[in-house]
C-alpha positions as semicolon CSV with decimal commas, in nm:
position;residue;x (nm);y (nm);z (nm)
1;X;1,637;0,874;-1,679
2;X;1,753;1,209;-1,665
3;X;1,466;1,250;-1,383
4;X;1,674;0,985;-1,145
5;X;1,998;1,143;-1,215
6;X;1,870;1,451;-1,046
7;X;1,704;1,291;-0,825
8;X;1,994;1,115;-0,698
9;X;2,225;1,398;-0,725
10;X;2,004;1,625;-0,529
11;X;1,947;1,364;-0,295
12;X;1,549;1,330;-0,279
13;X;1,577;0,961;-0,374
14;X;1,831;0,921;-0,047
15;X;1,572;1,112;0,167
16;X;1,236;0,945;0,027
17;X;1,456;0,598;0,053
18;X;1,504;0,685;0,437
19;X;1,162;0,806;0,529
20;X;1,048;0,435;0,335
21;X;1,277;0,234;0,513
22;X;1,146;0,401;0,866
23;X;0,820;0,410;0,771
24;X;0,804;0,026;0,717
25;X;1,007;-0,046;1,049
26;X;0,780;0,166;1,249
27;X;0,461;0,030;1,105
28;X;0,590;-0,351;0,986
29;X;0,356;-0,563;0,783
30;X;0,152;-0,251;0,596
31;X;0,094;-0,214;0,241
32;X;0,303;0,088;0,057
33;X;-0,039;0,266;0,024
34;X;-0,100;0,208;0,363
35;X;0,239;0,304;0,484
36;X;0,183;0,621;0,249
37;X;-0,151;0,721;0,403
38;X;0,045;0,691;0,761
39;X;0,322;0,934;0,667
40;X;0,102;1,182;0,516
41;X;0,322;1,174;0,167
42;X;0,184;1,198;-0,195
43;X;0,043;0,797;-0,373
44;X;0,360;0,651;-0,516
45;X;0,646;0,837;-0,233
46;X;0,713;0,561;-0,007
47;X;0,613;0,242;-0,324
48;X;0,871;0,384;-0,579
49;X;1,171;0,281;-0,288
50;X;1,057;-0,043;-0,142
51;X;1,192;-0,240;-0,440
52;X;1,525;-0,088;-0,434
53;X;1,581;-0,134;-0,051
54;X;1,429;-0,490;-0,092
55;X;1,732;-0,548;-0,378
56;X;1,955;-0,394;-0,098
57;X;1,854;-0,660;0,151
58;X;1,673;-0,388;0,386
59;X;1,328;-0,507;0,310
60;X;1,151;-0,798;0,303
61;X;0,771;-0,887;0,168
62;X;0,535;-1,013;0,475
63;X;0,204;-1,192;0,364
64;X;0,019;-1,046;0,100
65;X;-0,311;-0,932;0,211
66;X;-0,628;-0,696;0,157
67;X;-0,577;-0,338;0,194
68;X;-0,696;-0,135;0,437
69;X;-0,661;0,158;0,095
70;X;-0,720;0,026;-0,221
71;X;-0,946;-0,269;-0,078
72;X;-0,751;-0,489;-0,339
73;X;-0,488;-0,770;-0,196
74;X;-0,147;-0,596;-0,213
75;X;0,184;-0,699;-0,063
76;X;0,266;-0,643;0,293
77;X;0,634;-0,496;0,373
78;X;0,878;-0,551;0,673
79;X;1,257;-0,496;0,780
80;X;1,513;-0,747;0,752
81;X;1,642;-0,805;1,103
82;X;2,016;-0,791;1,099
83;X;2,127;-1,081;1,333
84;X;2,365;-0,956;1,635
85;X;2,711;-1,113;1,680
């Protein structure tokens, strides 16, 4: 707990949320280990966000398929396309 207070008050968890969310937009339909191995980040950077910006309606889960990393079937990720008035 006391580890996402700072990380929220130092704002690492904004900046790792923001790299996530335009790592998936850039690369839509990759696993978070794939999207990981893309950006060049440390296992579990980009994977500890995507839940939270799917709770925050900015992500969505595509198909779930075989990774390209881990070889096991993992969940693919994409953005939620805001709808233009």
């Amino acid at each position: 707990r006391e580890a996402a207070f700072a990380g929220v008050a130092s704002g690492t968890f904004g900046r790792t949320e923001r790299l996530a969310l335009r790592y998936v937009a850039a690369n839509p339909g990759r696993t978070a280990k794939e999207l990981e191995v893309i950006a060049g980040v440390e296992a579990g950077t980009i994977r500890k966000r995507l839940a939270g910006l799917k709770r925050k309606g900015k992500l969505i889960n595509g198909d779930s398929r075989k990774c390209n990393v881990s070889g096991r079937s993992a969940r693919t990720w994409k953005v939620v396309l805001t709808p233009v008035a």
